[in-house]
C-alpha positions in Angstrom: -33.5 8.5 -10.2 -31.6 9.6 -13.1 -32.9 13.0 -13.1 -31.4 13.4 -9.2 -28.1 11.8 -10.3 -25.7 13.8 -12.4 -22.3 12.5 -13.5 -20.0 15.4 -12.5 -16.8 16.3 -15.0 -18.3 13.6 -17.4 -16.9 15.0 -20.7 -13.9 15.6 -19.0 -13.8 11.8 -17.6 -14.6 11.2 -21.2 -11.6 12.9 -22.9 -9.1 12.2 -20.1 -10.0 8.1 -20.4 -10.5 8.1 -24.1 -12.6 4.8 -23.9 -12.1 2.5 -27.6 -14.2 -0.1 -28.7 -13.5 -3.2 -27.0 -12.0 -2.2 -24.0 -12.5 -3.5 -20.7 -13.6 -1.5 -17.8 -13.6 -0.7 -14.0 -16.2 1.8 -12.0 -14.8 1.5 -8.5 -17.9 3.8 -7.2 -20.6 3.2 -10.2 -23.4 5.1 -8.0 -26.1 4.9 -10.7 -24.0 4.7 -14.1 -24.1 8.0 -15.2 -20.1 7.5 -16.0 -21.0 4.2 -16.9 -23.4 4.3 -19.7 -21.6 6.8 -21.5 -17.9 4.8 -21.4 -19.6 1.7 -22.3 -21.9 2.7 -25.1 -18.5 2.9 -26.5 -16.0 0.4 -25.2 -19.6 -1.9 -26.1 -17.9 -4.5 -23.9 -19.8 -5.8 -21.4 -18.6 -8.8 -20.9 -15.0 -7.9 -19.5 -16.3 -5.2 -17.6 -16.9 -4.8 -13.9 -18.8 -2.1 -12.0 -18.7 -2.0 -7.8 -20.7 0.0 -5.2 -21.4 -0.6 -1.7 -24.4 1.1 -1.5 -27.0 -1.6 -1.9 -30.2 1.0 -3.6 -27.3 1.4 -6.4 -26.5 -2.0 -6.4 -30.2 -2.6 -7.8 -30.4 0.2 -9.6 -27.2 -1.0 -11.6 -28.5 -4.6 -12.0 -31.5 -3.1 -13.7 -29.8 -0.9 -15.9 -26.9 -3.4 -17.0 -27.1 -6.4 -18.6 -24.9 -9.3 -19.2 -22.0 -7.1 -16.8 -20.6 -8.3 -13.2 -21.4 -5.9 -10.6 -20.1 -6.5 -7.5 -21.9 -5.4 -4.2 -18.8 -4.4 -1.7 -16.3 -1.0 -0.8 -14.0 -0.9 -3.7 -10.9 -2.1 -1.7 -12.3 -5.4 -0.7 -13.6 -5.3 -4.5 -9.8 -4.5 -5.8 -8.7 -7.4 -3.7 -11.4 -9.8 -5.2 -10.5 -8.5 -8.4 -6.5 -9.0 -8.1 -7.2 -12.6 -6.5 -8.7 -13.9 -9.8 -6.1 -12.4 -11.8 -8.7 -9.1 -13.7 -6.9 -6.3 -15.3 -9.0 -3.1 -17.2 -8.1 -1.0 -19.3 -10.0 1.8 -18.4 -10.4 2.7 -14.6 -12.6 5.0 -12.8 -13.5 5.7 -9.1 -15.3 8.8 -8.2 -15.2 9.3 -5.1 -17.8 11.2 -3.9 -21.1 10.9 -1.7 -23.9 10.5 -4.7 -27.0 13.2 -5.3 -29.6 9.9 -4.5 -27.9 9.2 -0.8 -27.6 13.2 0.2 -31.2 13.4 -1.0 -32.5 10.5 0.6 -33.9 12.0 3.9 -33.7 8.3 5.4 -30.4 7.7 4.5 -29.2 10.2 7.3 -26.6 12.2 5.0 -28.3 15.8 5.1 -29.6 18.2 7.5 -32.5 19.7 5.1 -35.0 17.2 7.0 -35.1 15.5 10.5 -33.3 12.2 9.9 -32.7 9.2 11.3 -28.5 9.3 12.6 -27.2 6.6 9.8 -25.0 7.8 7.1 -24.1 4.1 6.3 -23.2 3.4 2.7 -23.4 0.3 3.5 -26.5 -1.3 5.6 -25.1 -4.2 6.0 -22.2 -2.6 8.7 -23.1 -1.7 12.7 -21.2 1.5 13.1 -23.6 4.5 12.3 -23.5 8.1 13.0 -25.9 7.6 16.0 -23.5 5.8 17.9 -21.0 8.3 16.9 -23.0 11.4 18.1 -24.7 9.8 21.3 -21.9 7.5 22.4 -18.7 8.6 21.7 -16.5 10.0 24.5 -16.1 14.1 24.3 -12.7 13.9 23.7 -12.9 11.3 20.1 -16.3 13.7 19.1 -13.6 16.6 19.3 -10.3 14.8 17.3 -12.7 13.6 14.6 -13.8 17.6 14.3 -11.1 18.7 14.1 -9.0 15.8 11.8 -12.0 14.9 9.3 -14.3 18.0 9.4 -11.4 20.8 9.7 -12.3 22.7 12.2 -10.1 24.4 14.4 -9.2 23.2 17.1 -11.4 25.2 20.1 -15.0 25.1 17.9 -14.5 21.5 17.7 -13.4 20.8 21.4 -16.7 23.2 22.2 -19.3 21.5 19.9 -17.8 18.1 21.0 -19.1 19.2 24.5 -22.4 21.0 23.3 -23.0 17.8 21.4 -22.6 15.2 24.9 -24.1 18.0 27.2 -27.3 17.7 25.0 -27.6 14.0 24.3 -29.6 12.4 23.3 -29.9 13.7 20.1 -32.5 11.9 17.9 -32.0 13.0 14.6 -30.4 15.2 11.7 -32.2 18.3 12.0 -31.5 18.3 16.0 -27.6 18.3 15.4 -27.4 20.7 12.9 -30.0 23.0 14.9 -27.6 22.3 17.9 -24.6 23.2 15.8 -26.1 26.3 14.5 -27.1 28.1 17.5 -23.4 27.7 18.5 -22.0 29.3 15.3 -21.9 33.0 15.1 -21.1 35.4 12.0 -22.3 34.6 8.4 -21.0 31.7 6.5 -21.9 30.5 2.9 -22.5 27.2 4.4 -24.2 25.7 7.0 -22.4 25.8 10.1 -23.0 21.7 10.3 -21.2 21.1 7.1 -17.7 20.4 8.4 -19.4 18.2 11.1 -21.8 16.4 9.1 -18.5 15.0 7.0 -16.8 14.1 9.7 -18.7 11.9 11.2 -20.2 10.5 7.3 -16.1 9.9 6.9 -15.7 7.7 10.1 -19.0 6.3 9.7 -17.7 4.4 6.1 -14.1 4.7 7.0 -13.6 6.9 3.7 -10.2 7.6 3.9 -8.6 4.6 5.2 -10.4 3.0 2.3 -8.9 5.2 -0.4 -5.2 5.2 1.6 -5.8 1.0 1.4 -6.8 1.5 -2.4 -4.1 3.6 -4.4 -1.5 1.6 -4.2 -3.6 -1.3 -5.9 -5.0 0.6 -8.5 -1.7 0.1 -10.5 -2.2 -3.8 -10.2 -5.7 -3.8 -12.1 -4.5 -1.4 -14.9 -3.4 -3.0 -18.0 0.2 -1.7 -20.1 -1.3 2.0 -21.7 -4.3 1.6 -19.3 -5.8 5.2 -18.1 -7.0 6.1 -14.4 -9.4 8.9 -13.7 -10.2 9.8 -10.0 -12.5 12.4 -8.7 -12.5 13.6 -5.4 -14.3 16.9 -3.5 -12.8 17.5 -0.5 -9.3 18.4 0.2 -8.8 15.3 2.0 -9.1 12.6 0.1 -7.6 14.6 -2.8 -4.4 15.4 -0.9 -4.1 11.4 -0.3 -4.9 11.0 -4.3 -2.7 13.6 -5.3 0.6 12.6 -2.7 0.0 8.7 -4.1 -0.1 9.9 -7.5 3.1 12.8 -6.9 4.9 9.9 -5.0 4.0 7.3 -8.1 5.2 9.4 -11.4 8.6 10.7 -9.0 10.0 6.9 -9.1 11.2 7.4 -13.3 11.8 4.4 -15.0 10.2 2.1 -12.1 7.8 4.5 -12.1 3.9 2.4 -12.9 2.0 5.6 -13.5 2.3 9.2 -15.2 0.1 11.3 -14.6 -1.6 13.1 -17.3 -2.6 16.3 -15.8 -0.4 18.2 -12.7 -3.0 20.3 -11.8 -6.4 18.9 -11.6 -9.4 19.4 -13.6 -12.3 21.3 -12.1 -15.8 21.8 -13.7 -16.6 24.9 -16.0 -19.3 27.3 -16.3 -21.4 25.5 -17.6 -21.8 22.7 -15.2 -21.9 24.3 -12.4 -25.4 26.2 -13.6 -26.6 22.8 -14.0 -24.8 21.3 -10.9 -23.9 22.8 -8.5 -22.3 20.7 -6.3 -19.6 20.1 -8.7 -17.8 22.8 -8.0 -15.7 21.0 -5.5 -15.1 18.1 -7.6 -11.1 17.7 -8.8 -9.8 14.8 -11.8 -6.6 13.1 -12.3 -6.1 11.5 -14.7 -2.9 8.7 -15.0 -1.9 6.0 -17.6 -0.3 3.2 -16.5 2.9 2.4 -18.1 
């Protein structure tokens, strides 16, 4: 499992948090501690530290890495709510907010279009929404607005494979859609013509960016006086939310609660991207709380 999961930007997330002995931590999206390990092999508390994922194959992957650490099995905004109830503050916060290697490569999991898959995309098992009731359900019209608001397409592709999608239901599985969404597409593009689509409906399926809009605003709450955030984001939704909250935050002056470190965000280098390539989308901020 560790092979398949790379922490992306990790020195960066390393310099931009600056972790010191003894300080307490929180991984809002711990996936499989790649982040993790490396901040607390030197903040060596364990104790004070917290680390949250909904996905419940992380969840135990976590509980048998870590010892003697809370980890909490929920989204990170009903886990930011927990946390503020019973009065935790961190010094040191983190939440990468990016699908992880393990789920897209999980054929099961319904995230990728490399095999024929099941129609889930759930993060979380646990919840009844999935992206077979999306695909073979939905009304024309929502198939289209979703298309078009969470995948970015423009707005007559998405009103036509909205229609192509309903006039060929049912559709049993992964491979099928993004067949059906290929043969549509015409002209050469360095991705696969299901891309946009396949996000869409993973972003409604876990309610992705209502989540993160929900979040923001408490992250503030859980940092501690001097405390540093890092967030990591790869699509240019969820970063515009992260970077308005964090433009809108730092332009209040003295009642400002964050500055942010860095105005334009940190993307990976050379280097990383030979050995991981799908970090090439990834963007850090990094804030302190003040």
């Amino acid at each position: 499992m560790e092979k398949l999961h790379i922490p992306v930007l990790l020195s960066e997330v390393l310099a931009g948090l600056n972790p010191q002995a003894g300080e307490k931590y929180l991984d809002l999206t711990a996936g499989y501690g790649g982040h993790a390990e490396k901040i607390l092999d030197v903040t060596q508390n364990y104790k004070d530290s917290v680390l949250v994922d909904r996905d419940e194959f992380a969840v135990e992957y976590l509980k048998g890495k870590f010892k003697d650490i809370t980890i909490i099995h929920d989204d990170f905004y009903s886990a930011m709510l927990q946390l503020l109830e019973s009065g935790k503050t961190f010094d040191l916060i983190l939440a990468d907010f990016g699908v992880s290697s393990p789920q897209l490569d999980m054929g099961s999991r319904g995230f990728t279009f490399k095999e024929a898959a099941p129609l889930d995309m759930r993060m979380d098992k646990r919840q009844t929404l999935t992206a077979d009731k999306i695909v073979n359900h939905w009304s024309e019209r929502d198939l289209a607005n979703i298309f078009e608001k969470y995948g970015e397409e423009k707005p007559g592709r998405a009103k036509m494979l909205a229609k192509e999608i309903v006039h060929h239901r049912p559709i049993k599985d992964t491979k099928e859609l993004a067949d059906l969404i290929k043969s549509k597409t015409h002209g050469f593009s360095k991705t696969h013509p299901a891309t946009r689509i396949f996000q869409a409906i993973r972003i409604v399926v876990n309610d992705e960016l209502g989540i993160i809009e929900k979040s923001l605003p408490l992250l503030p709450k859980l940092l501690n006086k001097n405390g540093r955030l890092a967030i990591i984001t790869f699509h240019s939704l969820e970063d515009r939310l992260v970077k308005d909250f964090l433009k809108e935050e730092t332009s209040l002056g003295e009642e400002s609660e964050l500055k942010q470190k860095n105005k334009k965000p940190i993307t990976a280098g050379n280097e990383e991207l030979f050995i991981n390539p799908r970090a090439r989308s990834a963007k850090l901020r990094i804030a302190v709380r003040n």
